[in-house]
N, C-alpha and C positions, 0 to 999 in steps of 0.2 A: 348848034346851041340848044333847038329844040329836044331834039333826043336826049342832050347832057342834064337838060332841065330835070326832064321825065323820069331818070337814072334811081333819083332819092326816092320818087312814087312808087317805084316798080320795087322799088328793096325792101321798104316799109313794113308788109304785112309778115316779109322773114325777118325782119328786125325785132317786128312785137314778139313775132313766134317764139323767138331765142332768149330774148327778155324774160318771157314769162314759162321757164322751164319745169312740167308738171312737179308736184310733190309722189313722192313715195311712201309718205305719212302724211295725215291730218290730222290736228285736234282741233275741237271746238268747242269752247266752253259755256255753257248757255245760262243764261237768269236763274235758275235753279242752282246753279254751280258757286254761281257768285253770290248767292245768299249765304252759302255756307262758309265761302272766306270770307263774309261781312261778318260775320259772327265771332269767328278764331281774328279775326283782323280787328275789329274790334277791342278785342282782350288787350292785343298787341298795344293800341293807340292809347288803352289806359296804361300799362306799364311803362311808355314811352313819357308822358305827362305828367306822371306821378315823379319821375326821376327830372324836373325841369329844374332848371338853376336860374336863382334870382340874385343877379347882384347886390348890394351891402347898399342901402340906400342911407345918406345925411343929408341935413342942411340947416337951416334956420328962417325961421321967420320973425323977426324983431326980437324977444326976448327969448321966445322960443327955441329949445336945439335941441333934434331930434337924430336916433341913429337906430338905421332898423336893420339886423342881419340874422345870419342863421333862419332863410326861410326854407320851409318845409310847406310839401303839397300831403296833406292828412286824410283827403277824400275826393274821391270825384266821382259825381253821377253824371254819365251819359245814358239819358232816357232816349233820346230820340237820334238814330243815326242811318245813314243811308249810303250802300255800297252800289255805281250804275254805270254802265256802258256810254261813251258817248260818241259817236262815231266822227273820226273814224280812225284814231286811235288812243283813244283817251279812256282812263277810268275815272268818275267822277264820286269822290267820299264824301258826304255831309253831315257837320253834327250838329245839332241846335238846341237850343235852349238850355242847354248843359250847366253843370255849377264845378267852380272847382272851391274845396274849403283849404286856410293855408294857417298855419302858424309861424309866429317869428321870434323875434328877441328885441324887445324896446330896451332904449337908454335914453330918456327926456331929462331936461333941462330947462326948468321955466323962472328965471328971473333965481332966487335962493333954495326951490324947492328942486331937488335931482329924486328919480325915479328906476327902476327895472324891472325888469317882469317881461311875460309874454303877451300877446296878442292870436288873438282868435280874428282872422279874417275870412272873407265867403267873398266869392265873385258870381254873380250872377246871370243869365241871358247870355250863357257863350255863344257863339256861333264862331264854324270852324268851317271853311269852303277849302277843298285840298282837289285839285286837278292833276294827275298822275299821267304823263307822254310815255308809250310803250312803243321800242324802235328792235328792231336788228342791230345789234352791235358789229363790230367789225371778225367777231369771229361767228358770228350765226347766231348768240344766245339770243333771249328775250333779255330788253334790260328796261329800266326807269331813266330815258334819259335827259328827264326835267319833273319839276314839280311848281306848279305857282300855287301860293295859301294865301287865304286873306281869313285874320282872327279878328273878332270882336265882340269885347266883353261888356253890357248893358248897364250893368247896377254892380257897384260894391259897396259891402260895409263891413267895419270893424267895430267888434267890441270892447271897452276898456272898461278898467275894473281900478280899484283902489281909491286914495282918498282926493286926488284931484282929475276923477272921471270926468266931473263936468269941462274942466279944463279943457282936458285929453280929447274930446269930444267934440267941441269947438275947433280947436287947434287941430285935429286928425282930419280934416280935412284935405290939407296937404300931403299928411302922407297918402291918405286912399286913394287921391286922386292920382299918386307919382305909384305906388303900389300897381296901381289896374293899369300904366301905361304900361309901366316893365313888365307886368305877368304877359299883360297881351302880343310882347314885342316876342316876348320869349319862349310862343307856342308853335308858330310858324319854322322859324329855326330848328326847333324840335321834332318836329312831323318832316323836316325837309331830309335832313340827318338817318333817320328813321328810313324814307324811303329810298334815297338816292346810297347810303351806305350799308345799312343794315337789310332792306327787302330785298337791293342786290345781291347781297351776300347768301339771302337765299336763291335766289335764281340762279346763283353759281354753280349749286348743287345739281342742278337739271344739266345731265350728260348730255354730251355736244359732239366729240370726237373719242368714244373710248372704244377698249376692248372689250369681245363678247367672249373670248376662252383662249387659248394660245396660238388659235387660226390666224382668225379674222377678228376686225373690228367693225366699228358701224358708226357712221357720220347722219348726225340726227343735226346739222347747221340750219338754221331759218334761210329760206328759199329770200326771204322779200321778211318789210313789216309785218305785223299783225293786221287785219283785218276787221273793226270794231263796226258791230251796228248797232240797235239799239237795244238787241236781246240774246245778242252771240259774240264771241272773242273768238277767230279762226286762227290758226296757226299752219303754215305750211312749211314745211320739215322737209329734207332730200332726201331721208329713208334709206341710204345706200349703206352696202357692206361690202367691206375691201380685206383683200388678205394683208395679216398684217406685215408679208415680205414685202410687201408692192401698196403699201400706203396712198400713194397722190395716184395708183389706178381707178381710171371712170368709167362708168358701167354707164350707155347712154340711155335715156330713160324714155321707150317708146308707148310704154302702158297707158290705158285710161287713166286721166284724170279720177280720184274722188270725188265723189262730190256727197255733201252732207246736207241734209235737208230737214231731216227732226231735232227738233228741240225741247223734247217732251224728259229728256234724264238731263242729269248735271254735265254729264260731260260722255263726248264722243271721239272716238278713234278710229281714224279710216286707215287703211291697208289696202298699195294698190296691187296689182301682181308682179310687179317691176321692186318691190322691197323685199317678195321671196325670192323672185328670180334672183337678185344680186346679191343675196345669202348664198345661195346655192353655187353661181358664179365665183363667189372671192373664195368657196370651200374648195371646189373645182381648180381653180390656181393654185390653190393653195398645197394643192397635193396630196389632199387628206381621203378621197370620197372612193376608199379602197378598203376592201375586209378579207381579212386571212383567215382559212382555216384549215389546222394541221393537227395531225394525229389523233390524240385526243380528241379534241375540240372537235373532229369531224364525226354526226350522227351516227352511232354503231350501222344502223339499219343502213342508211345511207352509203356508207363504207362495204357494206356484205355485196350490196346493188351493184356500187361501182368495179370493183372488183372482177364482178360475174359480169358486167359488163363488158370491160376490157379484158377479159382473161388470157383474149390469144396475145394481147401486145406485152401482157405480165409477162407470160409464160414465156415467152421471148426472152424476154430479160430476166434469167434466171437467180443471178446473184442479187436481184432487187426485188423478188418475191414480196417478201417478206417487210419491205421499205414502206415507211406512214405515207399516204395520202395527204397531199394540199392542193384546196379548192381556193382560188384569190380570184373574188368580185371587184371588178375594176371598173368607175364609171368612164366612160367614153367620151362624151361629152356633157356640159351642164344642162343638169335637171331644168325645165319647165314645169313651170305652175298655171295651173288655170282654176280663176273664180269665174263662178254662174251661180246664179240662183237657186241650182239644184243643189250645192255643191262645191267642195274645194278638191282639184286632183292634179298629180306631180307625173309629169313623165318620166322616166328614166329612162338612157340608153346604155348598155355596160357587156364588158364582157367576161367571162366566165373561165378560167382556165382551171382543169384538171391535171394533176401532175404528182410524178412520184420523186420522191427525197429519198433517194439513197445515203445514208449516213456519208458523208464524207464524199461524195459524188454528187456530179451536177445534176440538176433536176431534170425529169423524164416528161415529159409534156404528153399526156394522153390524147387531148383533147381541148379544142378551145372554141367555144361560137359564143356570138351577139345574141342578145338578148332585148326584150325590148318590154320593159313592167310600165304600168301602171299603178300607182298608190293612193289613196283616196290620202285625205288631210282635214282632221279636227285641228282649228283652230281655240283657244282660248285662255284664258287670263287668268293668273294665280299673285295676286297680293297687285306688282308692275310690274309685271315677266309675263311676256310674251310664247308661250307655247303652241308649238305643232307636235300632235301625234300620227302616225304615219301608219297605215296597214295597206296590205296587200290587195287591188282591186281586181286586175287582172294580170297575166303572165305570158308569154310566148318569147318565140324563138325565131330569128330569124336567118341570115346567111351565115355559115353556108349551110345548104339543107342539109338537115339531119340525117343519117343514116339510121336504118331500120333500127340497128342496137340502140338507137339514142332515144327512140320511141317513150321505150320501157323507162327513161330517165323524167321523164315529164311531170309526170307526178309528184315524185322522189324531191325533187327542186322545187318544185312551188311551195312544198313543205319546210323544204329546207330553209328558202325566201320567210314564208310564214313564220314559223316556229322559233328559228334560230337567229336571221340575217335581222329582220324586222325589230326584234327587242335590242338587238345593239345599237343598231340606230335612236330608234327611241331612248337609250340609255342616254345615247349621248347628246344629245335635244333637249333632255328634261329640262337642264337649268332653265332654257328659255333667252331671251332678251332684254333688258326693261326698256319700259315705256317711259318715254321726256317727261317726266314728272318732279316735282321737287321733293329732297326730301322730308320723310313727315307726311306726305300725301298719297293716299290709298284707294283702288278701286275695289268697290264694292254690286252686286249684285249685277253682273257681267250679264251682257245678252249679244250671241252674235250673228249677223246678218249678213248674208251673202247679195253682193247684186254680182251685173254684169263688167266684168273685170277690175272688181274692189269686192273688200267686204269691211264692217264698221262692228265695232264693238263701241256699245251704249253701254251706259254705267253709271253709278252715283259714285258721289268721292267722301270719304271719313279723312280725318286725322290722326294717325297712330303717333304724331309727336306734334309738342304747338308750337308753336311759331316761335316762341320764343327759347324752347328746347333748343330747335336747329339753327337758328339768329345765335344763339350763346356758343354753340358748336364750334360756329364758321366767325365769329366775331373779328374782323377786324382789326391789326394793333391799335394803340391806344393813339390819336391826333387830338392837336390842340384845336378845341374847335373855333370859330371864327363866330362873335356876338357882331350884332349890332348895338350903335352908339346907348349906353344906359342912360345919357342924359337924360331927368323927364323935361316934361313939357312946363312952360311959365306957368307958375299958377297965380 
């Protein structure tokens, strides 16, 4: 019984282990970042409030019979507002002292005198408290999956105009006071709407499981929640890339952790070496990480080399003289990545076949040995695309050893690697990636740093679309929304 006890102790710490499965990406959004969607967010909260719907208010008070509809919000000042982290996974929005101004449509009735016309009303001292819950949904996104508001509005008044103002005046009391319950009922509902359907509907747009080109794809799913302190929003992302024949294949992810520590730009992005490796990986299954080249396409100079190279095995084969050259680089196994400080560089292992194409004859195999490159790797960011450029760091050759004629080829190839082999590659890289970002949101003034097996790009974010460009984009069908009761209050 003692040993069975002991069983759960002894599992534990491989329990947490598995639980807490590193990321392959990081973001992390710091107080600088989140000023700037207080800003565009902002905007969003006035366009949200201005489109508020007040139902058709009547009733009567002794002689008095009043009916107010057709209301209209004609202004709103928010002076004072405040977008803030609160941990540990909350965003917390404040607005205060705010006004909103409204117009309506009276229809009064006092004892023989009947009336219509408009009204000019003004609410005063809003105060708006909005707490926003940031969760892992059940596919990995980021989502809003609560919001609690509490609204309240200080002072209202309305001005009436015409020949029984004073009346109006007296007797508006009623309405003002049934006026400032329904505006106030009817700002929370608004903001909830706002975040739970429509800020969803932008976070939809942040890619979660797509395609990177006709290969492979890349699962950018949230590991876990977010991570809220008081001056950062972390995000841990699984970073993997799968060929897309073999979809549910997992790349087990043994790399450093990230880890992110300044908070000095808006927003940061870590990369561990476990996100290239399993690009390179799903390219690798994938069947792709293979280059031809035939006839033409093979370096004159190059061609004259190999030739003179082989010429007793040509000469041999006399009807084939004259038959184009094909050099097919074939990797071997998947590329490795290594980040350091110094530096980002990819190994490659591959091999090399030389071979003649006889028109209409099978192919002659000159020559085939392993190879073993080295590529240095510029990392860095264009718009949310993620690029690597690749060159040449070092080159050799390994089993089986070379013969003396193969000497003279050493050169010829690395150039060949250089010149030739290295711009296709990078042809086909250029797109890049993107980064989990929503759309409308942009990195700007990119800085990228190497540690010891990660590197981070630091960045400020712009807005190339507002919020309510991409909110109208991605909107929603149309639902009936759900009010709370308009009864007002006794007066």
């Amino acid at each position: 019984m003692a040993a069975g006890s002991c069983l759960p102790l002894l599992l534990l710490p491989w329990l947490v282990t598995a639980s807490h499965s590193p990321p392959g990406c990081k973001i992390r959004i710091t107080s600088k970042g989140l000023d700037l969607v207080e800003q565009e967010g902002l905007r969003f909260v006035e366009q949200e409030l201005q489109n508020i719907t007040v139902s058709d208010l009547h009733g009567k008070e002794g002689q008095f019979h009043y009916n107010i509809s057709q209301v209209k919000v004609t202004d709103l000042q928010l002076a004072f507002s405040n977008l803030r982290f609160q941990p540990q996974q909350h965003l917390v929005f404040n607005i205060s002292n705010a006004s909103i101004s409204l117009r309506f449509r009276r229809q009064l009735l006092y004892w023989f005198f009947y009336d219509i016309g408009s009204i000019n009303a003004s609410a005063d001292g809003v105060h708006i408290h909005t707490v926003l819950q940031l969760v892992k949904d059940e596919a990995g996104r980021l989502k809003i999956s609560n919001v609690t508001c509490d609204a309240s509005i200080a002072r209202m008044h309305a001005g009436f105009s015409g020949t029984l103002r004073k009346v109006y005046e007296f007797l508006g009391t009623f309405i003002v006071t049934a006026m400032r319950f329904l505006l106030s009922q009817q700002i929370c509902p608004s903001l909830e709407h706002a975040s739970l359907v429509l800020l969803n509907s932008l976070l939809d747009t942040v890619p979660v499981r797509n395609d990177v080109d006709e290969h492979i794809g890349i699962d950018y799913s949230l590991l876990r929640d977010p991570v809220v302190s008081t001056d950062t929003l972390d995000l841990d992302f699984k970073g993997m890339f799968f060929p897309r024949a073999r979809e549910n294949q997992e790349l087990e992810n043994h790399a450093v952790e990230p880890v992110i520590k300044e908070t000095e730009r808006m927003v940061y992005v870590a990369f561990s070496e476990y996100f290239f490796d399993s690009a390179m990986h799903a390219y690798f299954q994938a069947g792709v990480l293979a280059i031809e080249l035939q006839g033409e396409k093979v370096p004159k100079d190059l061609e004259v080399l190999l030739r003179a190279t082989f010429f007793g095995t040509i000469f041999m084969l006399s009807p084939a003289v004259d038959a184009p050259l094909r050099l097919v680089l074939q990797v071997s196994a998947p590329p490795r990545c290594t980040i350091k400080p110094s530096g980002t560089s990819v190994s490659v292992s591959a091999f090399l076949n030389i071979s003649l194409v006889p028109p209409g004859r099978p192919a002659v195999q000159l020559s085939s040995m392993a190879m073993e490159t080295k590529l240095s790797a510029k990392v860095f960011l264009r718009g949310k695309a993620l690029r690597m450029q690749l060159d040449l760091r070092r080159y050799g050759r390994s089993h089986p050893a070379p013969s003396p004629q193969l000497f003279s080829l050493q050169a010829p190839l690395k150039t060949l690697l250089q010149l030739t082999i290295m711009p296709i590659i990078n042809e086909r890289t250029k797109k890049g990636v993107q980064i989990p970002l929503p759309e409308g949101m942009d990195f700007t003034k990119e800085v990228v740093t190497n540690h010891a097996g990660f590197l981070t790009v630091g960045a400020d974010l712009h807005f190339s679309k507002g919020l309510r460009e991409v909110i109208e984009k991605y909107r929603p069908g149309p639902t009936t929304p759900v009010y709370p009761s308009m009864d007002p209050p006794e007066l």
